[in-house]
PAPA-370552 format. One record per residue (C-alpha): residue number from 1; residue in three letters; x, y, z negated. Coordinates in pm, whole numbers. Each point is the difference from the previous one (the first is absolute). Example, Ala and Ser with C-alpha at 12.3 -4.5 7.8 and 13.67 -1.06 7.14 Angstrom:
2
<k 1	r ala	u 1230	v -450	w -780>
<k 2	r ser	u 137	v 344	w 66>
END
This chain:
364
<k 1	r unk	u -215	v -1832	w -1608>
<k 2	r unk	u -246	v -234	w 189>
<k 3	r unk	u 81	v -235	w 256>
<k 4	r unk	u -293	v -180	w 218>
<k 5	r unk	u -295	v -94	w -147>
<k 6	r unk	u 182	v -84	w -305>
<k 7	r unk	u -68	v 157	w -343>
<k 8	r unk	u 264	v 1	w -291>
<k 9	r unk	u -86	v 31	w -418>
<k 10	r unk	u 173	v 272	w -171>
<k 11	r unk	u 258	v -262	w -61>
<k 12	r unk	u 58	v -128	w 282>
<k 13	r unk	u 29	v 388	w 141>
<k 14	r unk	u 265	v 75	w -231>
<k 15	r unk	u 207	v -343	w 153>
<k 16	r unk	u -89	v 85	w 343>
<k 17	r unk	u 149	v 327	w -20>
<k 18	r unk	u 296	v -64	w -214>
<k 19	r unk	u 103	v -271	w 258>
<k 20	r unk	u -54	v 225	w 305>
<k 21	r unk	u 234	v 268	w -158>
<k 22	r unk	u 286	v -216	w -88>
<k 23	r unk	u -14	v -139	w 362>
<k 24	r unk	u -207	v -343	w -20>
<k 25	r unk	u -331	v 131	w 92>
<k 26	r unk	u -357	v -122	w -175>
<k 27	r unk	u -15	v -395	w -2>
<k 28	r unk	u -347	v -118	w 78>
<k 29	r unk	u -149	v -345	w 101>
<k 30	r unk	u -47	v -100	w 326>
<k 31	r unk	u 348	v 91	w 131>
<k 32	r unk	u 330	v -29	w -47>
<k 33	r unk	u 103	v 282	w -223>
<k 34	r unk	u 294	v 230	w 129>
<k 35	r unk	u 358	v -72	w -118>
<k 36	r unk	u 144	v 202	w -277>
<k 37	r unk	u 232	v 238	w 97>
<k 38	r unk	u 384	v -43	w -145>
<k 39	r unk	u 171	v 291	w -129>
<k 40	r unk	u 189	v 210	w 211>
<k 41	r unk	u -12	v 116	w 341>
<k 42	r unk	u 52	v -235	w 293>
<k 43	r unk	u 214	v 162	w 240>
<k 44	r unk	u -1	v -123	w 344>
<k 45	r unk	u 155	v -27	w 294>
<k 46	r unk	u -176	v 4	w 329>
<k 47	r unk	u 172	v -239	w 236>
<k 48	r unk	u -110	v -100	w 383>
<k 49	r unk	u -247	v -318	w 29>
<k 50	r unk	u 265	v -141	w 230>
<k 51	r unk	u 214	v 44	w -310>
<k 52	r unk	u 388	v -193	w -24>
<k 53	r unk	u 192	v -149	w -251>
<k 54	r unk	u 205	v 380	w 3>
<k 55	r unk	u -348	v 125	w -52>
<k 56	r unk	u -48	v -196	w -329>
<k 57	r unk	u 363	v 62	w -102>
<k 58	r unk	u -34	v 395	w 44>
<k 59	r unk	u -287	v 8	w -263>
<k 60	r unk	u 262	v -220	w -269>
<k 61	r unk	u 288	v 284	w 84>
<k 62	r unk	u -267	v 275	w -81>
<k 63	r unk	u -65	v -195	w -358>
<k 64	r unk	u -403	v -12	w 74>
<k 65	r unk	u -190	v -289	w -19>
<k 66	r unk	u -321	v 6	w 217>
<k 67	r unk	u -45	v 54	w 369>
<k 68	r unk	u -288	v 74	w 222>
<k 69	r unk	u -17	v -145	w 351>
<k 70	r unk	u -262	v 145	w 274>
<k 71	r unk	u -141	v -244	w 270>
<k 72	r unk	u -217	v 60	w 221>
<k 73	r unk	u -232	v -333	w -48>
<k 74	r unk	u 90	v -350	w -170>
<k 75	r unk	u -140	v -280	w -173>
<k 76	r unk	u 44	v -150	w -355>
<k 77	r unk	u 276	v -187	w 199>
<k 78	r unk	u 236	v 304	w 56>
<k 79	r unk	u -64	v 186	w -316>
<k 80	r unk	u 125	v -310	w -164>
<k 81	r unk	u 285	v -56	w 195>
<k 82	r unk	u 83	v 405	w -72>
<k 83	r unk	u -56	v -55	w -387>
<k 84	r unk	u 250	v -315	w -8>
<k 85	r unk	u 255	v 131	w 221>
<k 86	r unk	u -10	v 349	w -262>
<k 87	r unk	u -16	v -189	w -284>
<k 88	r unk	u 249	v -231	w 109>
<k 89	r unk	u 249	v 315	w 61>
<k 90	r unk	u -111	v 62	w -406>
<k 91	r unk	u -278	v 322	w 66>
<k 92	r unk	u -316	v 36	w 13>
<k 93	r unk	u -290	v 54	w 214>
<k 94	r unk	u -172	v 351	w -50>
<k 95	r unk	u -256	v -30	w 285>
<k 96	r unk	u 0	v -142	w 348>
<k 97	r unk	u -237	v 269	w 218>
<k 98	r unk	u -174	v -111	w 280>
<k 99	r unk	u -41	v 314	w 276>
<k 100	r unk	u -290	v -206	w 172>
<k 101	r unk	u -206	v 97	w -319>
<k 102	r unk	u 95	v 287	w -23>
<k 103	r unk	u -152	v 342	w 95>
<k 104	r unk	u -235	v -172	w 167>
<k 105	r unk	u -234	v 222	w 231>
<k 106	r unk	u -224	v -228	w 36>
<k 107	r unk	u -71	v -13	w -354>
<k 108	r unk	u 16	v 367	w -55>
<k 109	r unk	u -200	v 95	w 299>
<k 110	r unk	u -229	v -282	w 10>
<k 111	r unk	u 95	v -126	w 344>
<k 112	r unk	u -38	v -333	w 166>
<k 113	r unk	u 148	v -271	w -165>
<k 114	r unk	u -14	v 125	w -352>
<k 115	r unk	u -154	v -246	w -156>
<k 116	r unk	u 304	v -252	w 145>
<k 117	r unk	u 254	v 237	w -112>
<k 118	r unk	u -125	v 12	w -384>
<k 119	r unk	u -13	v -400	w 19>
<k 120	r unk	u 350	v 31	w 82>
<k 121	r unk	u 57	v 257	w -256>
<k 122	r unk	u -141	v -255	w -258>
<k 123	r unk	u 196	v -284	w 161>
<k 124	r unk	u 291	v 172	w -37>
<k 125	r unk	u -40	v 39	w -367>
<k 126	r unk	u -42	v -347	w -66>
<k 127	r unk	u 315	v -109	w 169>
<k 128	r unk	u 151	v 286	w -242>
<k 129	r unk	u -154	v -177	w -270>
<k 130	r unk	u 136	v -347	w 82>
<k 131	r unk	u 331	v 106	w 62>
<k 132	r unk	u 15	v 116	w -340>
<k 133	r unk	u 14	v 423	w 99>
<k 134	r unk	u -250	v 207	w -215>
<k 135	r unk	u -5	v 280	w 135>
<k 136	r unk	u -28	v 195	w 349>
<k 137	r unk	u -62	v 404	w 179>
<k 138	r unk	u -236	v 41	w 148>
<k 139	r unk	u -81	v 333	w 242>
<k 140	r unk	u -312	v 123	w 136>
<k 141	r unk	u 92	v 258	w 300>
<k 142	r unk	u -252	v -38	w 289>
<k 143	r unk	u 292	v 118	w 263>
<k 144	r unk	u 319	v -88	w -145>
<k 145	r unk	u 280	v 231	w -141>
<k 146	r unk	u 21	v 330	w 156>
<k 147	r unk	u 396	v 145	w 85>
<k 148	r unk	u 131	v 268	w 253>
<k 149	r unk	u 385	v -77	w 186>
<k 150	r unk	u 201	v -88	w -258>
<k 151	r unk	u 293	v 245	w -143>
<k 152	r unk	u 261	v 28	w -190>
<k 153	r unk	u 59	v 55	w -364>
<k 154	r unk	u 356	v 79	w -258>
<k 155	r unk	u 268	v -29	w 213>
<k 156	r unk	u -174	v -133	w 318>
<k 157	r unk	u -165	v -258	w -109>
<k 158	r unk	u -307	v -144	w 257>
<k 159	r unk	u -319	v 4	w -178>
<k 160	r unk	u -362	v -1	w 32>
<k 161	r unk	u -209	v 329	w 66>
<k 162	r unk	u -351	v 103	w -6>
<k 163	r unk	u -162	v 318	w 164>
<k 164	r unk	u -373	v 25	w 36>
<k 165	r unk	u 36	v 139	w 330>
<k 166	r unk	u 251	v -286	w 205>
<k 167	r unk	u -91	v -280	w -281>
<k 168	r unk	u -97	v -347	w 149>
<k 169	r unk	u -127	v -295	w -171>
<k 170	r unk	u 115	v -365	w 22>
<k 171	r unk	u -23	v -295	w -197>
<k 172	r unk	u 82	v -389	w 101>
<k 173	r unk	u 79	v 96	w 377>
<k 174	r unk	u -302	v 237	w 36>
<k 175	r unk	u 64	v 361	w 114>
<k 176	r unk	u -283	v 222	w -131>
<k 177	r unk	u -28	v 421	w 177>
<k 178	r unk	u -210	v 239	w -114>
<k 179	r unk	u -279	v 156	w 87>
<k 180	r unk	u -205	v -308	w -37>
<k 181	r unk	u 193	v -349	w -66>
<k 182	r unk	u -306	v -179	w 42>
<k 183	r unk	u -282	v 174	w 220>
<k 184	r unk	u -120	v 222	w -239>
<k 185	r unk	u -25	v 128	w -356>
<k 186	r unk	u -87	v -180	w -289>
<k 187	r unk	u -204	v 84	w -316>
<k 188	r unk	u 174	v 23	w -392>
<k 189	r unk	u -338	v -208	w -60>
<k 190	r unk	u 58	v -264	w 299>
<k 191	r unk	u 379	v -38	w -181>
<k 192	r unk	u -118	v 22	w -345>
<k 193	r unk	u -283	v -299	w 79>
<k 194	r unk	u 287	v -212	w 252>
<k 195	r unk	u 224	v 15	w -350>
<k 196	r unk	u -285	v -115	w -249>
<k 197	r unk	u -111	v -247	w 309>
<k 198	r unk	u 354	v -189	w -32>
<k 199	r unk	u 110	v 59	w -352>
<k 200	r unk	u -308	v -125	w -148>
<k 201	r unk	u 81	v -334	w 194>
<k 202	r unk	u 370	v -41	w -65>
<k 203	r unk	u -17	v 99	w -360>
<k 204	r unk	u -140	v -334	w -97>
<k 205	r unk	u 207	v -224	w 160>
<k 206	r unk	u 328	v 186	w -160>
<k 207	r unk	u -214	v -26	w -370>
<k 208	r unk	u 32	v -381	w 112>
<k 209	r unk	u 338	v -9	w 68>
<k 210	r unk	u 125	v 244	w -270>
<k 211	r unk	u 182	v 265	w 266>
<k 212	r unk	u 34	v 321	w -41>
<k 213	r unk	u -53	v 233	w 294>
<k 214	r unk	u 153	v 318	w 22>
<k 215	r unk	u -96	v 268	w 241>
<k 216	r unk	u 223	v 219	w 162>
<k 217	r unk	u -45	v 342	w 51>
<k 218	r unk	u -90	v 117	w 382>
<k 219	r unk	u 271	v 112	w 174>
<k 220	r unk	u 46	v 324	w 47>
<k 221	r unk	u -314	v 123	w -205>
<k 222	r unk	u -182	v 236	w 168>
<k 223	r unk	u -377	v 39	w 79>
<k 224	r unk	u 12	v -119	w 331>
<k 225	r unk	u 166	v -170	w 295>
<k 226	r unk	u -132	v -112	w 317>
<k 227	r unk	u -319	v 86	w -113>
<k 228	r unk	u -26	v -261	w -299>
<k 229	r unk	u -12	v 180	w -387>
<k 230	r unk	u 257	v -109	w -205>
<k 231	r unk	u -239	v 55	w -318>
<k 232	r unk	u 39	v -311	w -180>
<k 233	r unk	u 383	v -44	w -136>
<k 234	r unk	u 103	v 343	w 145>
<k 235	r unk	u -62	v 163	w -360>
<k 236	r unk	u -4	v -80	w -338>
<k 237	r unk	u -410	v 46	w -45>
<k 238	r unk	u 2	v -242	w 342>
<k 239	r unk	u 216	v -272	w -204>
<k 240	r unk	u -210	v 6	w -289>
<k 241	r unk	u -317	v 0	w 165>
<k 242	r unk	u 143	v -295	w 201>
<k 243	r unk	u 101	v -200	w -336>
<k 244	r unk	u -364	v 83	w -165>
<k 245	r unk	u -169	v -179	w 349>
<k 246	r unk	u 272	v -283	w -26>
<k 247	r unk	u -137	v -34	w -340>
<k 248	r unk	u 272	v -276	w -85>
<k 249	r unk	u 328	v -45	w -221>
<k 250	r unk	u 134	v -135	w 314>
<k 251	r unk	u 17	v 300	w 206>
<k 252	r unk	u 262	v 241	w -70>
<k 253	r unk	u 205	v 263	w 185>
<k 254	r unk	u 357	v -18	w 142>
<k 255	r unk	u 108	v 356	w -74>
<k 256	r unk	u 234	v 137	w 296>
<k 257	r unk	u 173	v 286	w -127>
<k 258	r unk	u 85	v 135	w 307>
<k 259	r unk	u -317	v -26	w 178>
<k 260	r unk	u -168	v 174	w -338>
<k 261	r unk	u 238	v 316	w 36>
<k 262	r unk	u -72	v -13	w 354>
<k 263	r unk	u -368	v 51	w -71>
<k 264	r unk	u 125	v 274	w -290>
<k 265	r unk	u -274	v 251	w -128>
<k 266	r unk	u -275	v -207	w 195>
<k 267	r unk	u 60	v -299	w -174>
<k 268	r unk	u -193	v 174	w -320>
<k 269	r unk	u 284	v -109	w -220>
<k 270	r unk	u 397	v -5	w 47>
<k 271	r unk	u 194	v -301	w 31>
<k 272	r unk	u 53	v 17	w -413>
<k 273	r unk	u -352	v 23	w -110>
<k 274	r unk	u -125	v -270	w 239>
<k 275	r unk	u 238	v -227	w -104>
<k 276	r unk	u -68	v 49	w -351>
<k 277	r unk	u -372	v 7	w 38>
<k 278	r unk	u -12	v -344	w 194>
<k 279	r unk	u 222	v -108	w -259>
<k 280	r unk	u -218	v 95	w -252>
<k 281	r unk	u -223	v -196	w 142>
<k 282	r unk	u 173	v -330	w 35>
<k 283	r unk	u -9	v 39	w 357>
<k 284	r unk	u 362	v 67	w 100>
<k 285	r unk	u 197	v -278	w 197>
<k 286	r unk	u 261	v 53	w 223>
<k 287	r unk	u 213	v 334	w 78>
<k 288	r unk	u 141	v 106	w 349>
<k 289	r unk	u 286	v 237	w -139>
<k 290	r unk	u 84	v 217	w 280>
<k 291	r unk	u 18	v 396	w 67>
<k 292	r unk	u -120	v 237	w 252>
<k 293	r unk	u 115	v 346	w 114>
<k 294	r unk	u -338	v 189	w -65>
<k 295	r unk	u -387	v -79	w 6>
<k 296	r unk	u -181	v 6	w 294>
<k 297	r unk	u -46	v 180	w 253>
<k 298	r unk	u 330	v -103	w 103>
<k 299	r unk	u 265	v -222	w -193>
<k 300	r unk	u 279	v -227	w 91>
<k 301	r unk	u 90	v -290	w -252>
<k 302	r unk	u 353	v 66	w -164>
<k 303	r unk	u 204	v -213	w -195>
<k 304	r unk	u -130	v -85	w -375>
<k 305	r unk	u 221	v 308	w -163>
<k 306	r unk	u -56	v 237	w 282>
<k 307	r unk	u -393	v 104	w 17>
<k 308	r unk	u -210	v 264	w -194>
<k 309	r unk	u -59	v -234	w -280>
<k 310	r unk	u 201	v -72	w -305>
<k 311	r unk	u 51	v -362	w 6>
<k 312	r unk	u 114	v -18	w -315>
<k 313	r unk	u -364	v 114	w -182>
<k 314	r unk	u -134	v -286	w 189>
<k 315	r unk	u 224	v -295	w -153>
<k 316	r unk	u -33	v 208	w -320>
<k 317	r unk	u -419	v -25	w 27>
<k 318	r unk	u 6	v -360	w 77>
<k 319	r unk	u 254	v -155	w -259>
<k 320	r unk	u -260	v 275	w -246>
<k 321	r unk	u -313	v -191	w 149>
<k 322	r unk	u 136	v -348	w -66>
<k 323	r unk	u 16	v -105	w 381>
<k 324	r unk	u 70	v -342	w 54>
<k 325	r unk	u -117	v -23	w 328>
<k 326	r unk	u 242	v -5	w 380>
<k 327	r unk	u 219	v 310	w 90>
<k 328	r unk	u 123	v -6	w 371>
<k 329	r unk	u 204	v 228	w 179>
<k 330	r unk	u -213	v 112	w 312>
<k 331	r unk	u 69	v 171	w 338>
<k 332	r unk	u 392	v 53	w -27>
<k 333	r unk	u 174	v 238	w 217>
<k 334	r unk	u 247	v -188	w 221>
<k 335	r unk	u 330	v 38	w -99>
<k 336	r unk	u 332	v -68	w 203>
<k 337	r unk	u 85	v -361	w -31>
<k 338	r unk	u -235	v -254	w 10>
<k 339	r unk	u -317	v -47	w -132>
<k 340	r unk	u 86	v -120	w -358>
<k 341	r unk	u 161	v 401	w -75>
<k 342	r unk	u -321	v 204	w -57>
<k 343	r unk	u -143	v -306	w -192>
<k 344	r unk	u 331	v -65	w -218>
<k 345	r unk	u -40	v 432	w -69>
<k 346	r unk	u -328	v -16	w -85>
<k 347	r unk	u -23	v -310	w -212>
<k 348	r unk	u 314	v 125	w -186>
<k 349	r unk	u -110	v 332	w -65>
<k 350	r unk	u -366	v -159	w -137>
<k 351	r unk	u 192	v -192	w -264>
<k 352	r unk	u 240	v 249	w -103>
<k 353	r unk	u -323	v 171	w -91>
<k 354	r unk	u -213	v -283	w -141>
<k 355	r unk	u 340	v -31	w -210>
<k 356	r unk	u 4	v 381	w -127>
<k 357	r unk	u -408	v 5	w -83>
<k 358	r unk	u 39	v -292	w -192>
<k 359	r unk	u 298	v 142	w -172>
<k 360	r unk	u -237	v 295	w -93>
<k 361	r unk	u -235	v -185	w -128>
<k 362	r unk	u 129	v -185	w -172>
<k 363	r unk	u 208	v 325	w -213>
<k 364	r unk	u 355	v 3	w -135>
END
């Protein structure tokens, strides 16, 4: 374990890496060191950034205590004003996302204006930091996340689709269509280099502010779209390479379960063994629990008890590995009422399980 231009003693190896696996990464000076991680998994709800009072009072009927909130843009102003009116409803704040920063193609691709948009990146992070949130996603796709018409799932359900032949991307009101999203086809090196260009300058400043970054899987994970390689976080060897150029106890990954058994045999490792191996590694931050009907070339997202993987061996792996880290349910089918059904489903069938692998551990 090295992180930039930093060398440790034997000693202060052994510390670096004990921290990092129990979840508060390698304190060094110059910085402010990352936040322990509590016991236990948060799990979250995901609630709209124009969120109500109902909203808040939803996530105390589930019995959770953290939400995430997604904007797209704000200042230290509103993320404040979101983390008092939570904690005034007696939650938490998980993360407050910012699509703006998000999947950014001009980072990615090295377009005009990237420079601006990684100032805002970094700008973004420290009105995280003075809001008091330690932690954020972040996503790297160069032309958003790809889907086909959406269709239905158990009993009718509406839910999203994706197959390689009718898929478009979009992301943050941009429509992306194959065969070439932006004039032409781009290089694994040119992406591999645009990465290293903007990690390598908003590492540091989240070392300063003691955040942890974790980066999302692309969505779905195939080799290309639009003519731009999805080499970097589209496999396990990708992620790891990624973390090695990061070269920083700050950068971690947000493991999406479904996207990962999207990718299935290309990802180099199954949803199970990446999750234990970035585990393993101290690496392992937040979980998007969610199931899919099949790996590419052609899935549909189903509801969390529904897909081709046993939920239940997840839970089981990460009470095993010690993950303390944010669980949110992802992508719900819509269900017949309002909004609030799928989520109340899904978040209820998440801590029935967190309940029973806990249980199990734990013995008679």
């Amino acid at each position: 374990m090295r992180y930039r231009n930093r060398s440790l003693n034997r000693r202060d190896f052994v510390r670096a890496l004990g921290a990092a696996t129990l979840g508060a990464g390698p304190v060094f000076a110059g910085g402010r060191p990352l936040d322990p991680l509590s016991p236990g998994i948060k799990i979250s709800l995901q609630i709209p950034g124009d969120f109500t009072a109902e909203d808040l009072v939803f996530a105390r009927q589930l019995g959770i205590a953290y939400v995430g909130i997604p904007t797209r843009g704000g200042t230290y102003e509103t993320f404040a004003r979101y983390k008092q009116r939570v904690e005034a409803a007696g939650l938490k704040v998980a993360n407050i996302g910012n699509a703006n920063v998000h999947n950014m193609p001009e980072v990615t691709l090295n377009l005009p204006g990237r420079d601006q948009k990684i100032e805002e990146y970094k700008q973004y992070l420290r009105d995280l930091a003075r809001a008091g949130i330690f932690y954020t996603t972040y996503a790297h796709m160069g032309n958003g996340i790809w889907s086909s018409q959406r269709e239905t799932t158990r009993g009718g359900a509406a839910a999203r689709a994706f197959h390689l032949e009718t898929a478009k991307g979009s992301w943050n009101g941009k429509t992306f269509e194959s065969p070439l999203t932006h004039g032409r086809k781009f290089t694994k090196e040119e992406l591999w280099d645009n990465y290293t260009y903007f990690i390598k300058r908003v590492a540091p400043v989240a070392e300063e502010l003691g955040i942890r970054i974790g980066i999302h899987p692309d969505d779905p994970p195939v080799p290309e779209l639009g003519g731009v390689p999805r080499c970097i976080f589209g496999s396990f060897d990708g992620f790891t390479r990624a973390l090695e150029i990061a070269n920083s106890p700050n950068i971690g990954v947000c493991l999406c379960c479904g996207t990962w058994m999207e990718g299935g045999r290309g990802m180099g490792k199954d949803v199970l063994e990446a999750m234990r191996a970035f585990a393993s590694m101290g690496k392992l931050w937040k979980i998007h629990f969610r199931n899919v009907s099949a790996p590419i070339p052609g899935f549909v997202e189903t509801f969390v008890d529904n897909g081709y993987t046993d939920m239940k061996q997840i839970m089981r792996a990460l009470v095993a590995v010690d993950f303390r880290g944010i669980l949110i349910a992802d992508h719900v089918p819509q269900m017949i009422g309002d909004r609030r059904t799928a989520w109340a489903f899904s978040i209820g069938y998440i801590k029935a399980l967190y309940d029973m692998a806990r249980d199990e551990r734990r013995g008679p």
